[in-house]
Each structure stands twice: as C-alpha cells, then as structure tokens.
C-alpha positions in Angstrom: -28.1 10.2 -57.0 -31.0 10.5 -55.2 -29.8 7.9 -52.3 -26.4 9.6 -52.7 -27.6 13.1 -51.5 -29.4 11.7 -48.9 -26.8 9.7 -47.7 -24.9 13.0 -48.0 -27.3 14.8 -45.8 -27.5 12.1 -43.3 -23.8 12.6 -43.3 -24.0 16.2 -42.9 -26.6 15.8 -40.2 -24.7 13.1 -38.1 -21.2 15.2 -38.3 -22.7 18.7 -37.1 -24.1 16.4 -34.1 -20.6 15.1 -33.9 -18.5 17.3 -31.2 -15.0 17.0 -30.1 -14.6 16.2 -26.8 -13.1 20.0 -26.4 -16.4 21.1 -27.9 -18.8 19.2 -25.6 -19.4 20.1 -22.0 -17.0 18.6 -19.6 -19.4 18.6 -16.8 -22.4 16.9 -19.1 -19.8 14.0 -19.9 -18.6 13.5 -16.7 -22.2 13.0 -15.2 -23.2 11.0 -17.9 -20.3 8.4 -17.1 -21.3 8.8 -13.8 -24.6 7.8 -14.2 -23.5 4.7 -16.3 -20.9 3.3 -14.2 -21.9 0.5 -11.9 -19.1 -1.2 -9.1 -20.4 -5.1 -9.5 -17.7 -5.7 -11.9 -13.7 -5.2 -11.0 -14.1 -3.8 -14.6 -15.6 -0.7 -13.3 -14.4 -0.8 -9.9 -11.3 2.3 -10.5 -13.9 4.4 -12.6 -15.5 6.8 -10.5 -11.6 7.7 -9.0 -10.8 7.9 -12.8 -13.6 10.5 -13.3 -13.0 12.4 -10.7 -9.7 12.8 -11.2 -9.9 13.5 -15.5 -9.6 17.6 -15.2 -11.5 17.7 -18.8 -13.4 15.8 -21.0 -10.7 14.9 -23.6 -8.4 13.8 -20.4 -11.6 11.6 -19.0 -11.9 9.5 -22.8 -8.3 8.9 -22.3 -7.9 7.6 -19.3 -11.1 5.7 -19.6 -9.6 4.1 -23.0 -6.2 3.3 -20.9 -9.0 1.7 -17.9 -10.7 -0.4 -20.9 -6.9 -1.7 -22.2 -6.2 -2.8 -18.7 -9.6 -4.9 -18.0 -9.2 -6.9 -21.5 -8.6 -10.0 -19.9 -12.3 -10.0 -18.2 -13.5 -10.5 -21.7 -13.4 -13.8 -20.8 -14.6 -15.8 -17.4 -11.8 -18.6 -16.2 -13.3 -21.7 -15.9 -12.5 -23.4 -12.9 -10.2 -26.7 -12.9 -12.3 -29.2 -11.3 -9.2 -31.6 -10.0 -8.5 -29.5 -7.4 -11.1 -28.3 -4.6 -9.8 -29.3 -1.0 -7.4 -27.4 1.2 -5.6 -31.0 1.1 -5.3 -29.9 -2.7 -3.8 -26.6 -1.6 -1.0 -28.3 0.4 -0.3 -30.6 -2.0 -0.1 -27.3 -4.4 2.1 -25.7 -2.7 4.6 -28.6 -2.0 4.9 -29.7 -5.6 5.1 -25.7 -7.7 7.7 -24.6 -7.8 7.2 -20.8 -9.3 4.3 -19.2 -7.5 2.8 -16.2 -8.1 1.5 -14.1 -5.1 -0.8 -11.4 -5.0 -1.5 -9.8 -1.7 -3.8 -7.2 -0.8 -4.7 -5.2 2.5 -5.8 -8.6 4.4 -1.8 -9.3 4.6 -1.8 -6.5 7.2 -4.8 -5.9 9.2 -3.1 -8.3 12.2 -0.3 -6.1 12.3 -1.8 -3.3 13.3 -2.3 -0.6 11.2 -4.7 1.4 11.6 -8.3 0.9 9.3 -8.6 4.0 6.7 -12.2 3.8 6.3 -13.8 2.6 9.5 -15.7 4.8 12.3 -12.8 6.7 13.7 -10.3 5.8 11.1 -7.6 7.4 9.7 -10.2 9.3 7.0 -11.8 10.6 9.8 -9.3 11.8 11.7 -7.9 13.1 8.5 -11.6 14.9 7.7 -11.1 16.4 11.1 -7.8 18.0 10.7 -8.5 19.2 6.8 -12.0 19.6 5.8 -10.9 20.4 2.7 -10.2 16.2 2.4 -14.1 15.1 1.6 -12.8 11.7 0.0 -10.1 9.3 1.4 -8.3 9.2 -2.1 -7.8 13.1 -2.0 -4.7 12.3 -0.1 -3.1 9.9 -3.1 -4.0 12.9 -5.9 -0.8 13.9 -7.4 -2.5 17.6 -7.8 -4.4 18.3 -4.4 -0.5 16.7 -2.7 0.8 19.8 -5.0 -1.1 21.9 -3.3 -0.9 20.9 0.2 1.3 18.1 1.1 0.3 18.0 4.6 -2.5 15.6 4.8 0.0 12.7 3.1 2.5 13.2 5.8 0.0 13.3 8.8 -1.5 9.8 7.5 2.6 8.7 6.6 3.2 9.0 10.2 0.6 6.9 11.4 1.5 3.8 9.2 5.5 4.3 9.2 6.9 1.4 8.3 9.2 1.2 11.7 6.1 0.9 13.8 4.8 -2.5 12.4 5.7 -5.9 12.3 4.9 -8.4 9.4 2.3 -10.9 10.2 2.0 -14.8 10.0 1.2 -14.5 6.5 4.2 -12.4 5.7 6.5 -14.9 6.8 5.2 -18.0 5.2 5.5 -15.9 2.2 9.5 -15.5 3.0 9.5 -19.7 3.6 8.4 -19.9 -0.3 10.9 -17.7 -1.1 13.8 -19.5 1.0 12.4 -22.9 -0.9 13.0 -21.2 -4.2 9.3 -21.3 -4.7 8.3 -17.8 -5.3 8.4 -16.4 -8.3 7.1 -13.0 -7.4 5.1 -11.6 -4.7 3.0 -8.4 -6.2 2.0 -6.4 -3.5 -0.8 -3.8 -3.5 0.4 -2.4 -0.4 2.7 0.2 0.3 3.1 -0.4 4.3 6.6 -2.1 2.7 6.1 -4.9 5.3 6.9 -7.0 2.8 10.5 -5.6 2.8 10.5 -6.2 6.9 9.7 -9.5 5.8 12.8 -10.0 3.7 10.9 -10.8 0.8 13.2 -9.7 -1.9 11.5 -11.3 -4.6 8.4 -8.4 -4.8 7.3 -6.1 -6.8 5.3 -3.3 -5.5 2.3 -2.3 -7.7 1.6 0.7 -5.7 4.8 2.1 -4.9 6.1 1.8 -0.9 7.3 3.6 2.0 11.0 2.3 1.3 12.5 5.0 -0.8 11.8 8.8 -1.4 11.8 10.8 -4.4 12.5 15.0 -5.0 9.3 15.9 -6.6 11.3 18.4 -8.5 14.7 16.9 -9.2 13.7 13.3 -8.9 17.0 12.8 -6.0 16.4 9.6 -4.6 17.0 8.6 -0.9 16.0 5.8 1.8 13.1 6.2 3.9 15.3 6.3 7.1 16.4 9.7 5.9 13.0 11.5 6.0 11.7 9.7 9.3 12.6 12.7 11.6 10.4 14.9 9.5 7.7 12.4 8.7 7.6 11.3 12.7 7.8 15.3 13.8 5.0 16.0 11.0 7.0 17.8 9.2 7.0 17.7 5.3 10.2 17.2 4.4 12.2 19.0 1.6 15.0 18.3 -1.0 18.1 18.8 0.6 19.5 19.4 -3.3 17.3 21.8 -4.2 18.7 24.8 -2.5 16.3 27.9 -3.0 13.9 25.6 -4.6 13.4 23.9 -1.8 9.8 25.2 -0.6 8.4 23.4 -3.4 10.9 20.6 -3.4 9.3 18.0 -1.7 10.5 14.7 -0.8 7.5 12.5 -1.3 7.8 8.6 -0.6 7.8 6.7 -3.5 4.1 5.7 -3.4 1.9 5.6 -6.6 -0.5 8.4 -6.7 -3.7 9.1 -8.9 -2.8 10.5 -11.6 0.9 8.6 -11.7 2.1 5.8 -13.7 3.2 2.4 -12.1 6.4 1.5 -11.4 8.0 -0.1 -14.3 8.9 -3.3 -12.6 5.2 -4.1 -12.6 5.1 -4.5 -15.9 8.7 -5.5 -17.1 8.4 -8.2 -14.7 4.6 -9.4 -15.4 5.5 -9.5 -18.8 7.7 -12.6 -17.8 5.8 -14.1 -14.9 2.7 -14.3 -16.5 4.5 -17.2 -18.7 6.3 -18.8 -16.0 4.0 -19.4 -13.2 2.5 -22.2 -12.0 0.0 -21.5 -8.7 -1.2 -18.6 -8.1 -2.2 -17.7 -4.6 -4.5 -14.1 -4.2 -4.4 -13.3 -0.6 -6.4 -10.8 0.9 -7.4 -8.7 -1.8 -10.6 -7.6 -3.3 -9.3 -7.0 -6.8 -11.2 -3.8 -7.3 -8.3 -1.8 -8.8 -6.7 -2.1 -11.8 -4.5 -3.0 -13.4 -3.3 -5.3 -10.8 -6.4 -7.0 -10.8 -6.3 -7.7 -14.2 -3.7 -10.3 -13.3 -5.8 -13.7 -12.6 -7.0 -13.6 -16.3 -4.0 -12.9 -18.1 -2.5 -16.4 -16.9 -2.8 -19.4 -18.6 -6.1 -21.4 -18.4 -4.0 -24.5 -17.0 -2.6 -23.0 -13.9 -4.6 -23.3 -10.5 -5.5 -20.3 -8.9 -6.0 -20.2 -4.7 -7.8 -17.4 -3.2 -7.3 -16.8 0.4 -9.6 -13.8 1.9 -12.2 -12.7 4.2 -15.1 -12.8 1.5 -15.7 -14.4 -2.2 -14.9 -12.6 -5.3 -17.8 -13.1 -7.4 -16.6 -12.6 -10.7 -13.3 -14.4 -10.4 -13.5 -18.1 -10.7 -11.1 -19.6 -8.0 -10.4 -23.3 -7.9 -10.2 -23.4 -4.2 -11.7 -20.4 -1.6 -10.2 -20.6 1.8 -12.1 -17.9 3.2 -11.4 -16.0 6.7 -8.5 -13.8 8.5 -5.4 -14.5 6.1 -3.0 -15.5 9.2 -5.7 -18.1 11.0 -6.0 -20.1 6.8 -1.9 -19.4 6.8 -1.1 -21.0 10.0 -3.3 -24.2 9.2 -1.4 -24.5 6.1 1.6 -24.3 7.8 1.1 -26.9 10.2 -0.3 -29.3 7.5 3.2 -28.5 4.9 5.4 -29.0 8.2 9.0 -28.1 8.2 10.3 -25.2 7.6 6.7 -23.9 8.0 5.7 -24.8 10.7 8.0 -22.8 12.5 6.0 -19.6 12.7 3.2 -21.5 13.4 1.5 -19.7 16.7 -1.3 -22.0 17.1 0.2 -25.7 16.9 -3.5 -27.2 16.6 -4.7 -28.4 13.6 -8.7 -27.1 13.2 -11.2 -29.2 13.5 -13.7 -29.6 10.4 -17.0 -28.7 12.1 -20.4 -30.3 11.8 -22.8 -28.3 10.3 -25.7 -29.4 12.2 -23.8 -28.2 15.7 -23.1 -24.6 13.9 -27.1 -24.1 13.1 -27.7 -25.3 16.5 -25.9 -22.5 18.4 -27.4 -19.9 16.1 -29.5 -17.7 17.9 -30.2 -15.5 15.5 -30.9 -16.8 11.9 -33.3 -16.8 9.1 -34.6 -20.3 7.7 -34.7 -21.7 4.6 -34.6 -24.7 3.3 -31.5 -26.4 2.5 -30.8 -30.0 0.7 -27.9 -32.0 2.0 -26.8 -34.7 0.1 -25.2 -37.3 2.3 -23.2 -40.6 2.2 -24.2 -41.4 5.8 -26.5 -39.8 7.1 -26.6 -40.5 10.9 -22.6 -40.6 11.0 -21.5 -37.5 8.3 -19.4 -34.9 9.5 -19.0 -32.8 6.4 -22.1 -33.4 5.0 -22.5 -31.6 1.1 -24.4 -28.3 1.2 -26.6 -27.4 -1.6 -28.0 -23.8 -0.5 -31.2 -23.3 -2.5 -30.2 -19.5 -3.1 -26.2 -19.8 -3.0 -25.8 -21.6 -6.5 -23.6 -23.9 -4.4 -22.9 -27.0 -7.2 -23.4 -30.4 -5.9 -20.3 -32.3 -5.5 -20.1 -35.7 -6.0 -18.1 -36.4 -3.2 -18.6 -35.6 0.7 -15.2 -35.3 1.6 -13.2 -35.5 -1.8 -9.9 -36.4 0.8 -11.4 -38.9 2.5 -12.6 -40.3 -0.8 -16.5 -41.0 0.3 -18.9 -40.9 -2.2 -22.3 -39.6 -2.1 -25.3 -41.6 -2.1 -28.1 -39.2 -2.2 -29.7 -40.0 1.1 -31.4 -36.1 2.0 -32.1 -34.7 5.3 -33.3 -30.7 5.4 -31.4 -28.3 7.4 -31.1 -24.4 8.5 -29.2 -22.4 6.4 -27.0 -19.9 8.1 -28.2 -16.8 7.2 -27.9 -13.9 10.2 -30.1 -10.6 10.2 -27.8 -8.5 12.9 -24.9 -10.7 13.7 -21.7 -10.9 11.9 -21.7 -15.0 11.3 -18.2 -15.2 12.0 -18.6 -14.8 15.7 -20.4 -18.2 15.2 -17.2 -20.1 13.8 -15.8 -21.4 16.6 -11.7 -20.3 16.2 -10.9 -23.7 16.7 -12.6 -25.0 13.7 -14.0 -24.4 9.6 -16.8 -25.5 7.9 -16.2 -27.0 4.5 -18.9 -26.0 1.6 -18.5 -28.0 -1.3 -17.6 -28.1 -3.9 -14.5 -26.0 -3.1 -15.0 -22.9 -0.4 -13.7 -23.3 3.3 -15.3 -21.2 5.7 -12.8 -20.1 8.6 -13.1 -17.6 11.6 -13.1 -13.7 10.4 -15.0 -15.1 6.7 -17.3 -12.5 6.3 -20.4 -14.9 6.1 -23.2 -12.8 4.8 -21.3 -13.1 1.4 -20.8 -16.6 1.8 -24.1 -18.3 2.5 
C-alpha cells in the first residue's frame, strides 16, 4: 500500500509538471528547439524554417511530428554497392536501366542564368533593399507574410520568369532519357519550370512551378502566360472571377509555400516509382529539405544511386560521386553514351584524367600533409590511388578499376590539396578530372574544400 501511495504521489507529482502544449510558454518551447537543433544532418536541415513558421506551441509539436514522419528513412544509412565506382560504371548504367529516377536540384540551373538568391548582391538583397520588412529569404515563400503583402513574391517572380531562360545541357540530356523511354520520373525541386522548356513531360514538381496560377480565394486556375503582363509590369495580378473580391483575390503561381502542402502528384506518383526504379541519378541538389530528400532511402537497397553535384553529401552513401558544375559531368557523359547524346554535346573533347602529381605541382597555395599513394607503377601511374590521411578515403584495390590494374603496394608520399584562400577548383584545369578512389570524380566547379 505503502509503494502504492507513493507511486500515486509520484504520479501526482509528474502530472502537475505535465502541461499541455496550450499551457506552456510558446516562446520557452520554441527557443528550447532552437537551441537543440543542429543542420549536419538532412534530418534537421527544414527545422529552424519549421520553427519559425509554427505560430504556437501546439502548431510547432505538430509540424515537428509531420518533419520526424518524413525523415524515417534516415533511420538507416545505405550501404554502398561496391560493383560499381567508375564513371565507366555510370555509362554503362545508364545504357542498360531502363526506368530512372531523377532528382534535380538548383545545380540544373545555375548555367542558365538565373540570378543567385543568397549571394552578395542577390536577389535577397535586392529584395532586403526594396522591403526591409523581408529579414529572411524564406519570408517571401510564407503563405501568411504573401497574405499580407504579396509584393515581394512578384518583384522576385519577375526576375526568374520562366520566358527569360533557357534550359541547360543537363536539361536536355534529361529529355534524351525520356525520348529513350528511360525515365521514369524526373522530381524536380525547382520551380523555374525549365523543366517544362525542356519538354520533359515525364516530371513531377515537388515544389510547385511557374507554369500555372491559382485564385488564392476561388482556387480558378489559369496558364502562366495569362499573368505575365502583370508579373513583368510588377504588378500583382488579381482574379479576373472574383469581381468585388478581387483586391484580395490574388492570382499566385502555383509554387509551394511554407506553410502549404505538396502537390499531390509527389506522393501518388512516389508511391509507385519508388518500386519501379532502377538508377537513380541526384543532380545538383543538397538534399537539405524534406521530404524530397527523404527519397534516396526509401528505395530499395539493390538499386545504384549516382550523385552528380558541386560538393559531397556526407550523410548519403552514393555509389559513384561525379563531383563539379552539373553540365561540364553531363556533357562528358554524353560524349562517352554517343548518339542521340551526343548531340547537345558543346564541348566535343573527351577530358583528360589528370595526374595528380602535375595538380600539386601548380598549387601555389596549399597546406601539406602527408598523403599515402598506393600504386601499381610507380614511375608510369597516371591515376595513382589516393589515401588522404584525414579524408577517410578507403583504399581501393584497384588503380584504375576500367583499365583493370591492380595495385601492388609500392608507396610514394605526396601533397595533399588542401587551399587556405583559393577556391581549388580554379586549379582543375577545364579540360581535365581527377579520379579519387574508390568512387569520387573531381571535375571543374567541385567545390574542393569539401572534397579533400
């Protein structure tokens, strides 16, 4: 009885602690979440938008539960298949699958031309300028602050229209997988809708695009083409169905904002592809926001995954990284696939693999440290294998798995490229790539300092 009562009391004790989320202070939770939340993992990567954009406490714990339910497929790190690990691997990938998945990110774009949101003299700044009211870049894309003043949106709509771009390299090989019958889906992050310049029918876009817009009252839908007067004058364009309403009828482009759900083909149509394909290709994306980056791990463990960017993604396991500007990796593998590829080819070289030695020779600026090479031949390698004493680079057992030459364990010590001030991609010649085994190309644009 004695145990009971105390149990009791404990009980008693622990539920008048207990508060409901309405009877707890919003602003205490929020900076406690705040203080836990960390950006090294994708996991956590949409959190701090999440927070700011939960108006309460009891909003924030359910929004964070739906974040949670979308990063599941983390619970578990992919291991890597080992059979494949050499652009020759990716060719050959390509030529043989026959449904691939591909998941492209801002790095699709950046050689069209749009303008960079973030950078010195951006489109956030120039934003900041004209609203000071906009402290954050993602102010623009909340449902409630576009409510209250649409304007903002429709300055930065103007200066990435969809009729004042082109689609890049990459773009168009993605339309040649398509005309082969090879795609099985391109999910786009973007909403630039270059994609649909492309042709590319076969997309789904994740975050909305700029090819339709929607009444935010009376959900009347037309084609971007109709609104491009206003958007191009600055104007904010209005429902033309709405009559008196019309102030606060607002056609908005049918882009995903915080705080609105994704479009339903996302998921009607991942529910499908996840079963069906059989390469996946991530191009130019950093993964950081869910739950499209939840994607890699919800495919089976037998399916070979390609990324294709300007920088690793450390807690994704890749079976081959071709790492550099997305259209320079693109147009090698076009050339190397030949017809119908090598059509939109606009360098007709192939690269040259470099030497090593010759890139730490024309280094002017680097910090040393040791680095053991394992080698076949030493006086005559060209792709000699690299094991970094910091990277965590693996050993292969091969020098150059295409070529077939097996290491013999002959050592010679080199510098390892590691720059202080200077971006190491101005040290990649454009006509060439360095090859770190076992798996990781290095191409002009990589953004080194992540590499090495």
């Amino acid at each position: 009885m004695e145990s009971e009562a105390e149990n009791a009391a404990d009980s008693g004790t622990l539920s008048s602690n207990l508060q409901t989320p309405e009877e707890s202070e919003d602003s205490s939770i929020l900076e406690l979440f705040s203080d836990l939340i960390t950006d090294e993992h994708p996991a956590f990567a949409s959190l701090p938008a999440t927070i700011e954009h939960s108006s309460s406490a009891q909003q924030l714990i359910r929004d964070l539960w739906l974040d949670m339910m979308n990063f599941v497929p983390f619970t578990r790190r992919r291991r890597r298949i080992e059979q494949y690990s050499t652009i020759g691997d990716v060719v050959n990938l390509i030529r043989q699958s026959k449904r691939v998945m591909v998941l492209t990110g801002a790095g699709v774009s950046v050689s069209c031309g749009i303008p960079d949101f973030r950078s010195k003299g951006g489109l956030y700044e120039m934003l900041h300028n004209k609203f000071p009211e906009v402290t954050d870049p993602q102010t623009i894309f909340d449902i409630k602050y576009f409510r209250y003043n649409p304007k903002p949106f429709f300055v930065f709509a103007k200066e990435i229209y969809p009729d004042l771009f082109t689609p890049s390299l990459t773009h168009r090989f993605i339309k040649i997988l398509e005309l082969q019958g090879k795609l099985l889906r391109n999910y786009t992050q973007n909403i630039d809708s270059l994609e649909n310049a492309a042709g590319i029918e076969r997309v789904v876009y994740c975050h909305g695009s700029f090819t339709t817009a929607s009444c935010t009252v009376c959900k009347f839908k037309v084609g971007i083409e109709k609104i491009k007067p206003d958007i191009l004058e600055g104007q904010v364009p209005t429902c033309p169905q709405c009559g008196t309403q019309a102030k606060k009828s607002i056609m908005k482009p049918d882009v995903v904002f915080f705080g609105e759900d994704l479009p339903s083909a996302f998921h009607s149509n991942l529910s499908k592809d996840q079963f069906e394909v059989d390469l996946l290709l991530v191009i130019g994306s950093s993964l950081k926001v869910g739950p499209v980056n939840a994607i890699p791990g919800m495919l089976r463990s037998d399916v070979p995954q390609v990324l294709i960017n300007r920088e690793p993604l450390p807690h994704y396991t890749f079976d081959v990284e071709l790492l550099g500007n997305c259209d320079d990796i693109f147009n090698e593998l076009a050339l190397r696939l030949g017809e119908p590829f090598c059509a939109i080819c606009k360098n007709h070289n192939l690269l040259r693999e470099l030497d090593l030695n010759g890139i730490v020779e024309s280094c002017s600026r680097i910090e040393k440290e040791s680095v053991e090479v394992a080698c076949g031949n030493v006086g005559g390698c060209s792709a000699p294998t690299i094991v970094p004493t910091t990277s965590g680079l693996s050993v292969g057992d091969e020098v150059n798995k295409s070529a077939g030459q097996g290491a013999h364990g002959a050592h010679v010590t080199l510098e390892k490229l590691k720059y202080r001030n200077d971006s190491t991609v101005r040290r990649i010649p454009d006509d060439g790539y360095l090859y770190l085994p076992p798996n990781r190309y290095v191409f002009p644009g990589a953004d080194l300092k992540s590499v090495c």
